[in-house]
N, C-alpha and C positions, 0 to 999 in steps of 0.2 A: 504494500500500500504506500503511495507515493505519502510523502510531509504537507501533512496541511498545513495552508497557509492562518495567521491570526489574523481578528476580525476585530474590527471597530465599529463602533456607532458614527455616524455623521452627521445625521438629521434625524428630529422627534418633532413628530406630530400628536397632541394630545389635546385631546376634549374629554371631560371628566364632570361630575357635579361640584368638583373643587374650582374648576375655573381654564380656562382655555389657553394655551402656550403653558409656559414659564407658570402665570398663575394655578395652573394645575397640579402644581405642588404643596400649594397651598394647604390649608385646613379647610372641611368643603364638608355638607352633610349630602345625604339619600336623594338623587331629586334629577331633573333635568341636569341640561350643561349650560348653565349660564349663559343669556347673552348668544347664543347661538344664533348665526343665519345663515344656510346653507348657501343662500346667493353670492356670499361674500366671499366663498372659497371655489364653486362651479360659476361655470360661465354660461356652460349651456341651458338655457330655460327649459327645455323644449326635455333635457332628458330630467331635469327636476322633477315632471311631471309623472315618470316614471318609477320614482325614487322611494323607498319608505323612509322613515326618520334614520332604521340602521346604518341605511346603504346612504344614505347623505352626511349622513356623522364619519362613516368610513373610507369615502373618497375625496369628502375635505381635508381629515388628517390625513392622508396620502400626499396632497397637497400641501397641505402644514410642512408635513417630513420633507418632500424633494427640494421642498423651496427653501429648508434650512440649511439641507446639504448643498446645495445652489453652485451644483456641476455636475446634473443628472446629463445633457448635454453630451458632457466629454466621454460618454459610455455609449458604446453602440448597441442600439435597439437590442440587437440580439444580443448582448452580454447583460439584459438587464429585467432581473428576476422580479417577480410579486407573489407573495405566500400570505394567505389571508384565512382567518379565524371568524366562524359566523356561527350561528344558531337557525334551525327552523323555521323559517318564516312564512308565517300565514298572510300576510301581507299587511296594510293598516286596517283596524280594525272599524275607523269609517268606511272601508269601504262596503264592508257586509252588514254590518249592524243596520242599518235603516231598510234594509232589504228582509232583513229575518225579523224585524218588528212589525214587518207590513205583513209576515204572512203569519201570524200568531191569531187562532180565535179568539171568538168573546170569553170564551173558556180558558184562555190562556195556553191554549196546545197550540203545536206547529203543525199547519195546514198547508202539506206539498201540493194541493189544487191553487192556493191561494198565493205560494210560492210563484206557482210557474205562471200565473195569471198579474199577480200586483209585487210582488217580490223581488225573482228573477231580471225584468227589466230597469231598476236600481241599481243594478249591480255593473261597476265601470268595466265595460269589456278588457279593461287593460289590467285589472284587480292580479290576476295570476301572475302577471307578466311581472311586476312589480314586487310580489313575494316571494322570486327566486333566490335560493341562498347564496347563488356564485353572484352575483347583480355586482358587488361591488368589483371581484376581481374582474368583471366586465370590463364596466364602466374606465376603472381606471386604468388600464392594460389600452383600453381605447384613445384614453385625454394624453396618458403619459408616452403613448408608445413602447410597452415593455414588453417584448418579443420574447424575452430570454423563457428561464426556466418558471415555473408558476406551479400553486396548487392553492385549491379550497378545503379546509376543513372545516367541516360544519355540522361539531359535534358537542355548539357549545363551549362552556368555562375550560375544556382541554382542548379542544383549537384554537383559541388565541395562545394557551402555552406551544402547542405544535408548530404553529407557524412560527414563533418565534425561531425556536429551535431549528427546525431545517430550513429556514430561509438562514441564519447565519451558518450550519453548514453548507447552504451552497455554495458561497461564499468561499468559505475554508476547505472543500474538496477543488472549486477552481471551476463549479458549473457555472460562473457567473460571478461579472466584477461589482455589480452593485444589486442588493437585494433589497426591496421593501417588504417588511414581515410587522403582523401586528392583527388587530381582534378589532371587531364593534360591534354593538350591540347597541338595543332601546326598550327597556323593560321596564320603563315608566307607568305605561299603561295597562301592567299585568300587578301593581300591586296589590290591587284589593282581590286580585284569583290565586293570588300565593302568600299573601297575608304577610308577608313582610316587606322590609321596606327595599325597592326594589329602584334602578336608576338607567340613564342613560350616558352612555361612552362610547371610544376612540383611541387608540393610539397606536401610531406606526413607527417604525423606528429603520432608517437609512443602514444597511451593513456593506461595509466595505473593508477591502484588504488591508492591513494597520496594526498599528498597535494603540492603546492597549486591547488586549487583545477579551473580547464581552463573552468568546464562544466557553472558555473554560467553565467562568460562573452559570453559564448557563448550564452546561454538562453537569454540573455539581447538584443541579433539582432546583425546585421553585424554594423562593423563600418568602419567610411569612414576617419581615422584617418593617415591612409597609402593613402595621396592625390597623390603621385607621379604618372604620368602619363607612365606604362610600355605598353603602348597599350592594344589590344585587346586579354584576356588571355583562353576567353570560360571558360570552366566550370575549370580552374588553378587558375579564378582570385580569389577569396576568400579563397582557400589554400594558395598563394603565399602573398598576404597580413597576413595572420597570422601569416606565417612563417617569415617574415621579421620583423613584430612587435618583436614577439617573439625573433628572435635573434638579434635584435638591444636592447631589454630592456637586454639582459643577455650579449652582448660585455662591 
């Protein structure tokens, strides 16, 4: 087995309930991400429209990351990886909810005559299209041009850890000179179906060939050093813990 090369961070992207950038390391409770506006980090309107809260919080910190590392440029299309961390996504839950209220009887049961009659045509033909799990490594593989090596895990709070990890091996076996690896999530809207207190996040993190070198610690396990309680993040929480270490040890 040839010598892996070590792996550095260069660019973080992070959106948290604590605060966006830098302020994301902050001290922050359960909740949205502050100050959030999808517009200000996509250009495109048109695929906004597309977009659920996950997969917009996931391809602005994408954006956040390359533009901190701010020489994605000098890496060819094809040497330039993206490994992305998601959860199941049923899509926004406007999109169904006014649909399955329309076909509820006076009885309060669900009535599939009344579905396919006053229901069903509520429902945005684009609803599915928009609840795909890979949506974000779409999207941004499209905006950023990353031809290179890529994968979707989308198995939840251990896919944002997975991505992490083999997006900085691929790095360090040499499939690829710059890798975007990281999680998102939006679990805001599930708090009262899980009964705790449940949030929305982001964070990507730039790898490249360097020192010092991130891939070791990461081979060492997750660590639970970041105790701060930002809720429930799905597959964001082990990217947005990195990323707050990470920009807390360099404030």
């Amino acid at each position: 087995m040839s010598q892996r090369r070590p792996v550095r961070i260069s660019g973080i992207g992070l959106l948290c309930p604590a605060g966006i950038g830098p302020a994301g390391a902050n001290v922050g409770q359960p909740g949205p991400v502050p100050g959030f506006r999808a517009r200000d980090y996509i250009e495109d309107r048109k695929s906004l429209k597309l977009m659920t809260t996950s997969v917009r919080l996931g391809v602005a910190a994408i954006q956040m990351a390359l533009d901190d590392d701010g020489h994605t440029v000098d890496t060819p299309p094809g040497r330039r990886g993206l490994f992305v961390g998601a959860s199941p996504q049923p899509g926004d839950p406007d999109d169904l909810g006014p649909a399955l209220r329309a076909s509820v009887d006076e009885d309060g049961r669900f009535d599939i005559h009344r579905f396919a009659s006053d229901g069903y045509p509520m429902i945005h033909p684009l609803w599915l299209v928009r609840g795909l799990s890979n949506n974000i490594i779409g999207f941004a593989s499209a905006i950023h041009d990353l031809q290179g090596v890529n994968m979707n895990y989308c198995d939840g709070v251990d896919g944002g850890w997975t991505a992490l990890l083999e997006g900085a091996r691929a790095v360090a076996e040499g499939r690829a000179d710059l890798v975007v690896a990281g999680g998102a999530d939006a679990w805001v809207v599930a708090t009262p179906l899980l009964g705790r207190p449940c949030s929305d996040g982001a964070a990507f993190m730039v790898f490249r060939p360097g020192e010092p070198d991130c891939l070791r610690r990461l081979e060492r396990g997750r660590s639970e050093d970041d105790a701060e309680d930002l809720g429930f993040l799905g597959a964001a929480t082990w990217p947005v813990k990195l990323a707050r270490r990470v920009l807390k040890t360099n404030s």
